[in-house]
C-alpha positions in Angstrom: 69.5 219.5 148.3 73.5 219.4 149.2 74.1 216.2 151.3 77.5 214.6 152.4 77.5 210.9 153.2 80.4 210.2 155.7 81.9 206.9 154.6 83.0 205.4 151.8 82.0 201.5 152.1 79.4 199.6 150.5 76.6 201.5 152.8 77.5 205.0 151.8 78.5 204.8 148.4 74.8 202.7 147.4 73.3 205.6 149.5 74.9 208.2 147.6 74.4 206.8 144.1 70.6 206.3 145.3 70.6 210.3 146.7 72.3 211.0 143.5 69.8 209.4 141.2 67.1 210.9 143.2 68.2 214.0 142.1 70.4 215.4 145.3 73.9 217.1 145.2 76.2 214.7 146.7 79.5 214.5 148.6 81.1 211.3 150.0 84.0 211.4 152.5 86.4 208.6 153.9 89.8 207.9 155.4 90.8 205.6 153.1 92.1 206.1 149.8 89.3 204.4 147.2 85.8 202.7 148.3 85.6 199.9 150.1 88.6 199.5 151.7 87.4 198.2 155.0 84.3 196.0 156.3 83.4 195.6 152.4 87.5 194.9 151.0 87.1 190.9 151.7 83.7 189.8 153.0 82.0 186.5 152.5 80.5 187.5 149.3 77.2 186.6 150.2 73.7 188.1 149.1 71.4 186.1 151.4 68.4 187.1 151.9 66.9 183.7 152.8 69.8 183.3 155.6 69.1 187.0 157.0 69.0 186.2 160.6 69.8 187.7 163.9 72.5 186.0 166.1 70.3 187.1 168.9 68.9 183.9 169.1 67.2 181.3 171.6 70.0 179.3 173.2 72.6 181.3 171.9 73.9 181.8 175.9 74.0 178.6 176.4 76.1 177.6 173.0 78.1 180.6 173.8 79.4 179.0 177.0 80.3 175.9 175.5 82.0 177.8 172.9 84.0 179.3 175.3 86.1 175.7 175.7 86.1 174.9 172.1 89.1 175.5 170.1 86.8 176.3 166.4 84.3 178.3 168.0 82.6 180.5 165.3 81.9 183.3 168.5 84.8 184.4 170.8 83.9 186.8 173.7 86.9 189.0 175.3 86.9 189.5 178.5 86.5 193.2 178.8 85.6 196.5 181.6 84.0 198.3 178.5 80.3 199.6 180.1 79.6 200.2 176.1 80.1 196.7 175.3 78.4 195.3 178.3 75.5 197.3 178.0 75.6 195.8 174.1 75.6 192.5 174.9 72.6 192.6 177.5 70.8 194.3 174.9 71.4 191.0 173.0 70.9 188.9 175.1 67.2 190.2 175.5 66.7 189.6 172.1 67.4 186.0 172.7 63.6 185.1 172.9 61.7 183.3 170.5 59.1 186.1 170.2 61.7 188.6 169.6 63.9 186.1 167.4 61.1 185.8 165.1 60.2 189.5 164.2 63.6 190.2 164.3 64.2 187.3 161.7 60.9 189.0 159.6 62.2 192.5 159.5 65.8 191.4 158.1 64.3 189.6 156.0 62.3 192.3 154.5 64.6 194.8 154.3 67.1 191.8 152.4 64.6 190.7 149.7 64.2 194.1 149.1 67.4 194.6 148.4 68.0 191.9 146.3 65.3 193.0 144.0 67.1 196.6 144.2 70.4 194.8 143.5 68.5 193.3 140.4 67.4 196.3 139.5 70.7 198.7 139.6 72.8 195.4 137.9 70.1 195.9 134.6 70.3 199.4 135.1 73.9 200.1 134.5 75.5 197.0 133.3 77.6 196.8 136.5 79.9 193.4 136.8 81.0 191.9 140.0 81.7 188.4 140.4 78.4 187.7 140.3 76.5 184.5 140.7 72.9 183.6 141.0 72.8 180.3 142.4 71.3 180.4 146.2 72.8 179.3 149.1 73.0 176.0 150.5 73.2 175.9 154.5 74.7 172.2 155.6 74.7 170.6 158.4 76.8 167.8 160.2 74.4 167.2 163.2 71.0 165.8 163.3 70.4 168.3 165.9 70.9 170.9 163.3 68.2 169.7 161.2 65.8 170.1 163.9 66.9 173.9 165.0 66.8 175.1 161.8 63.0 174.5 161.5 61.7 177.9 163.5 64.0 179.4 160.2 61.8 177.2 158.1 58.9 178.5 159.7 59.7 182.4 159.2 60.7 181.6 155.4 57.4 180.0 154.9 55.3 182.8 156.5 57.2 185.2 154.5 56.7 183.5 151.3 60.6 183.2 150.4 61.6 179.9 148.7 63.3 177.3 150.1 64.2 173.4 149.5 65.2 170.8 152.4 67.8 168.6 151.1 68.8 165.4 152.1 72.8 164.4 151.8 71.9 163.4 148.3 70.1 166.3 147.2 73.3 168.7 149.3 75.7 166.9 146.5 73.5 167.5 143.9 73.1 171.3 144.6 77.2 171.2 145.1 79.0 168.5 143.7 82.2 169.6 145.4 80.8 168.3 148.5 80.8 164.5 147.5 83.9 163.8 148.6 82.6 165.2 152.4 79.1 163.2 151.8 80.4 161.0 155.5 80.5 164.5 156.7 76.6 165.9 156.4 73.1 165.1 157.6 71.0 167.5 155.6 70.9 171.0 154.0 68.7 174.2 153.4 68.8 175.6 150.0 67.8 179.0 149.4 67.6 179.2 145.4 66.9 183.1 145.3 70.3 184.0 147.1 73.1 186.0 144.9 76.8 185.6 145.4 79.6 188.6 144.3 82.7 190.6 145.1 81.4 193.3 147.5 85.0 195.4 147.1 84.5 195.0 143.2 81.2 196.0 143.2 81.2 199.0 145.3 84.2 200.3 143.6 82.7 199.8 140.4 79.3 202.2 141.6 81.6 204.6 143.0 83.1 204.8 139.6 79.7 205.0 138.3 78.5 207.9 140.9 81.8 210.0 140.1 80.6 210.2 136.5 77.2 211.1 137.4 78.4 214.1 139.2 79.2 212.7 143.2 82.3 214.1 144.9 84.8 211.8 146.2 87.0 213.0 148.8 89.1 210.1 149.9 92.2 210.0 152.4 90.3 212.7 154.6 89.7 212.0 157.9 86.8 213.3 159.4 87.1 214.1 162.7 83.3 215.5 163.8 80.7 217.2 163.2 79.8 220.7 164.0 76.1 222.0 165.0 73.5 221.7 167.8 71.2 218.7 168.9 68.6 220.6 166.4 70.7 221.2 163.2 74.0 220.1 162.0 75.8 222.8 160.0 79.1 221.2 159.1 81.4 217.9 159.1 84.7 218.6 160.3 87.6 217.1 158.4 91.0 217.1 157.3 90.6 218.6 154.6 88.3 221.2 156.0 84.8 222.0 156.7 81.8 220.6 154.5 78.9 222.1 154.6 75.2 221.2 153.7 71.6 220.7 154.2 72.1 217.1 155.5 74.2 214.1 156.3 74.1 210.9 156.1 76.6 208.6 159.2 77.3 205.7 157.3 80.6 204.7 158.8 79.6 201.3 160.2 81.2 200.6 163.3 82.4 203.6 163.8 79.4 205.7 163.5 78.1 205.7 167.0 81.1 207.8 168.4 80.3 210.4 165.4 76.5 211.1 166.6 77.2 211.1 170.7 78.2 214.6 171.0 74.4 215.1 169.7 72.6 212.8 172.4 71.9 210.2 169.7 73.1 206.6 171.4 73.5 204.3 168.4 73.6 200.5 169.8 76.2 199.5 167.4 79.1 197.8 168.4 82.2 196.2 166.0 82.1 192.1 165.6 85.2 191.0 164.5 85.1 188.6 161.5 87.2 187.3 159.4 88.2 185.7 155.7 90.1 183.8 153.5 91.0 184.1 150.0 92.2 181.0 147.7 92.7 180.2 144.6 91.4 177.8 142.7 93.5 174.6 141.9 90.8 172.2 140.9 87.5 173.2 139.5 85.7 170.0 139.8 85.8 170.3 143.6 85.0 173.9 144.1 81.7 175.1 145.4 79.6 176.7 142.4 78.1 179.3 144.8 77.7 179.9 148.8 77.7 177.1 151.2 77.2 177.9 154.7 78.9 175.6 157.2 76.7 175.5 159.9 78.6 174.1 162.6 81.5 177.0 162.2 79.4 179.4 160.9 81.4 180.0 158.3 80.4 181.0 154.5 82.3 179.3 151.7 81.6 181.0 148.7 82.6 181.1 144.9 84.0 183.9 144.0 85.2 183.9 140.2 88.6 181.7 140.0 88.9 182.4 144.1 86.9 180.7 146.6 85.9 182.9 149.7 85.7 181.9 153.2 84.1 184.0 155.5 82.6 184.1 158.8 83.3 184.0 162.6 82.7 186.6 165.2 84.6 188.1 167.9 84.0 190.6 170.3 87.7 192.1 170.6 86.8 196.2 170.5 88.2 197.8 167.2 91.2 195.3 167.5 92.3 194.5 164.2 95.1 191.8 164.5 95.0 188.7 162.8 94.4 185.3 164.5 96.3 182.1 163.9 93.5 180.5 165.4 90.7 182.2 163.6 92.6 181.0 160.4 92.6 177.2 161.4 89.2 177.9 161.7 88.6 178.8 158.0 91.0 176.4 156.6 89.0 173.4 158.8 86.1 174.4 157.3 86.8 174.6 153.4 89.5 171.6 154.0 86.6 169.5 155.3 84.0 170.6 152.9 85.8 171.5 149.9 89.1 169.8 150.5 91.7 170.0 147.3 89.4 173.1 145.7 91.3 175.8 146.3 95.6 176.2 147.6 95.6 177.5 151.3 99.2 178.0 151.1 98.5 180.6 148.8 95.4 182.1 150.5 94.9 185.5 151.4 94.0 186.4 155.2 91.7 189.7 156.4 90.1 190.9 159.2 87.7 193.3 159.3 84.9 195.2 161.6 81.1 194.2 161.2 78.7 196.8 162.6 76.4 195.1 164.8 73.0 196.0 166.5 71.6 193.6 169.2 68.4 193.0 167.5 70.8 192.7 163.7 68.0 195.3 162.2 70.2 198.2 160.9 69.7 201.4 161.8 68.3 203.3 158.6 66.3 206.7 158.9 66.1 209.7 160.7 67.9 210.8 164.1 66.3 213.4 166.5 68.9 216.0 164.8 66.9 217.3 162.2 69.1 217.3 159.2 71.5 214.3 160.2 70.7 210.9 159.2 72.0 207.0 159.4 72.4 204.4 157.8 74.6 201.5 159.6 74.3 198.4 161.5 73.6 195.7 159.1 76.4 193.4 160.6 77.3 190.6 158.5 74.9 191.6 156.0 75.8 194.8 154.9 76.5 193.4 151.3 73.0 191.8 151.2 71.2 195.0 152.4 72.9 197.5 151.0 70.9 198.4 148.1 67.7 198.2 149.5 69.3 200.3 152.9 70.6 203.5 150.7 67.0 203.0 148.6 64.5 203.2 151.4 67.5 206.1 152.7 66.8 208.1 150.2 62.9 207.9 149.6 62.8 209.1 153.1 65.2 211.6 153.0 63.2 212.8 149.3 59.8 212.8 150.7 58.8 209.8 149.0 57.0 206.9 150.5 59.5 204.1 150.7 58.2 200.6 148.7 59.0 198.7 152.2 57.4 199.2 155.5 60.3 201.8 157.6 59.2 203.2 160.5 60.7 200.3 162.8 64.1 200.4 161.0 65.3 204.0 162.4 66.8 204.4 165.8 63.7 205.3 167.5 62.8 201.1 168.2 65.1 201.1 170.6 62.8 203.2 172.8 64.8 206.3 173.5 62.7 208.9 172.8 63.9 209.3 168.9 61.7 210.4 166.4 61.2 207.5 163.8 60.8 209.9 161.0 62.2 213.9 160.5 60.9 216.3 158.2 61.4 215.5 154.8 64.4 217.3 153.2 63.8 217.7 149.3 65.7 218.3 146.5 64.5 221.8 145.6 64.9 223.0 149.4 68.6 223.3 148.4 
């Protein structure tokens, strides 16, 4: 079968080197002019399975106005007329339950350890080097307060079966000796041992190398402006470089993709986050985190990356607004200066902005659309570099015929109870 993926980040070029592998003639196109060169240039650099959770949470109103008055606030809401984004963020806000919190939490989590193991899998596969590190995550907090929220996560990891150690200050500077010199700083931690760290720009542009030589088309710098077809069938993509025909495609332009599959009737309830990163290097080893450490109280991710640290995190509900934020910086250098201060040089630090795709329940959208031959395969958030293997696999098991090895059917587009069919007809390789 002839399928084009539209988008060239982590999410579509894992989807087309699963489609490809599954024996499918594949075509990727994107804007930009290599892979990853957006959302997944400069993200955290987590692989977090364990810390997969919505931010549709209980009480997240109620820390949302305070944040509103704080100068370090990890979550900044813009005032804005948008109906879209209104209509968003009520849909949020009703996932802000503990019922709904907790199979929310569940079904991330499923489709994240899944993806780890797929990650696993592909890394042995091909030999593929990243930046990698397999040392967990370790979630800190500086409030006592903290130590009792975090206990409906505790409850979720247990039910699921995922691994997890409750640290005390002691047990924090054990896991990450950099954070002795904060010791006044901390009350507790969470470690979660089975969490991965890497370069998600390295990485994807290392598979899309990897795809290209087993026989994917690359079309970068070509700007795709729709897609041509009926609510029923989609015959073409529309770009600047032409039209691309074939027997399916796959939306996986993150943010972006909801304006792509309107035309159609399909109401995607994805909606940019704004986050952003720093990059440092390295100036003394000793006091550098060894993998991820999650600030809790900023919500920001400080991770090891190589010789760099990475610090990631924040969110802010600004539109497609790219600009970068004095104040979202501070942020970020607070953070690792408090944590980690002296590990890495700030004045040499590298500062980015990107675009998270967001859904209000943070379940991506993965599966079938009530157009027959178009597909999707967005809205993993902040954890588009955790899910992405596990996204394209499950994408193209379903798109094959195949049984995928994780439970699906709640992961498409029909959940969010608009009529859409949770599954289309299966589209195999010898239909082509």
């Amino acid at each position: 079968m002839k399928i084009v993926v539209l988008g060239a980040g982590v999410i579509g070029v894992t989807s087309a080197w699963e489609l490809s592998r599954a024996g499918h003639e594949v075509t990727v196109v994107d804007r930009q002019p290599a892979a990853a060169m957006e959302t997944s240039f400069a993200n955290a650099g987590e692989i977090s399975p364990g810390y997969s959770t919505p931010w549709a949470a209980p009480g997240i109103p109620q820390k949302a106005l305070r944040w509103m008055f704080q100068r370090h606030a990890p979550l900044v809401l813009h005032a804005s007329a948008d109906p879209v984004r209104a209509g968003w963020m009520a849909k949020m806000l009703g996932n802000c339950t503990s019922d709904a919190y907790a199979v929310n939490k569940s079904r991330m989590m499923r489709v994240a350890e899944y993806s780890r193991d797929r990650l696993q899998a592909l890394r042995e596969e091909t030999g593929i080097r990243y930046d990698e590190r397999t040392q967990g995550t370790l979630q800190v907090f500086r409030k006592p307060e903290q130590l009792v929220a975090v206990q409906k996560d505790i409850k979720v990891l247990k039910a699921d079966g995922v691994a997890y150690e409750e640290l005390d200050v002691a047990g924090c500077i054990a896991a990450e000796p950099g954070l002795a010199a904060a010791r006044e700083r901390l009350v507790g931690g969470l470690r979660l041992p089975g969490d991965e760290t890497g370069d998600c720009h390295i990485f994807t542009q290392a598979l899309a190398a990897l795809a290209a030589e087993a026989g994917v088309v690359f079309h970068y710098g070509t700007t795709i402006h729709g897609l041509e077809g009926t609510r029923g069938r989609i015959t073409a993509a529309l770009t600047s470089a032409g039209r691309f025909e074939a027997d399916a495609f796959v939306v996986a332009l993150g943010s972006h993709s909801p304006a792509l599959v309107a035309p159609f009737g399909i109401k995607l309830p994805v909606h940019p986050v704004k986050g952003y990163s720093l990059t440092l290097p390295i100036v003394d080893e000793a006091r550098a985190p060894v993998s991820t450490v999650m600030d809790e109280t900023y919500k920001v991710a400080i991770t090891r990356l190589g010789d760099r640290i990475r610090v990631g995190g924040l969110a802010e509900l600004a539109g497609f607004d790219l600009t970068l934020s004095p104040r979202r910086r501070a942020t970020l250098a607070k953070s690792v200066g408090e944590l980690f201060g002296g590990a890495g040089d700030l004045e040499r630090a590298t500062f980015w902005t990107g675009l998270r795709p967001m859904t209000p329940d943070g379940t991506p959208i993965i599966g079938a659309t009530a157009t027959g031959n178009l597909w999707v395969n967005t809205g993993h958030g902040t954890l588009g570099w955790t899910m992405a293997a596990g996204s394209a696999r499950v994408l193209a098991d379903l798109m094959s015929g195949r049984t995928p090895a994780i439970r699906s059917d709640d992961l498409s587009v029909a959940r969010y109870g608009r009529g859409r069919r949770a599954t289309a007809p299966a589209l195999h390789p010898q239909a082509a």
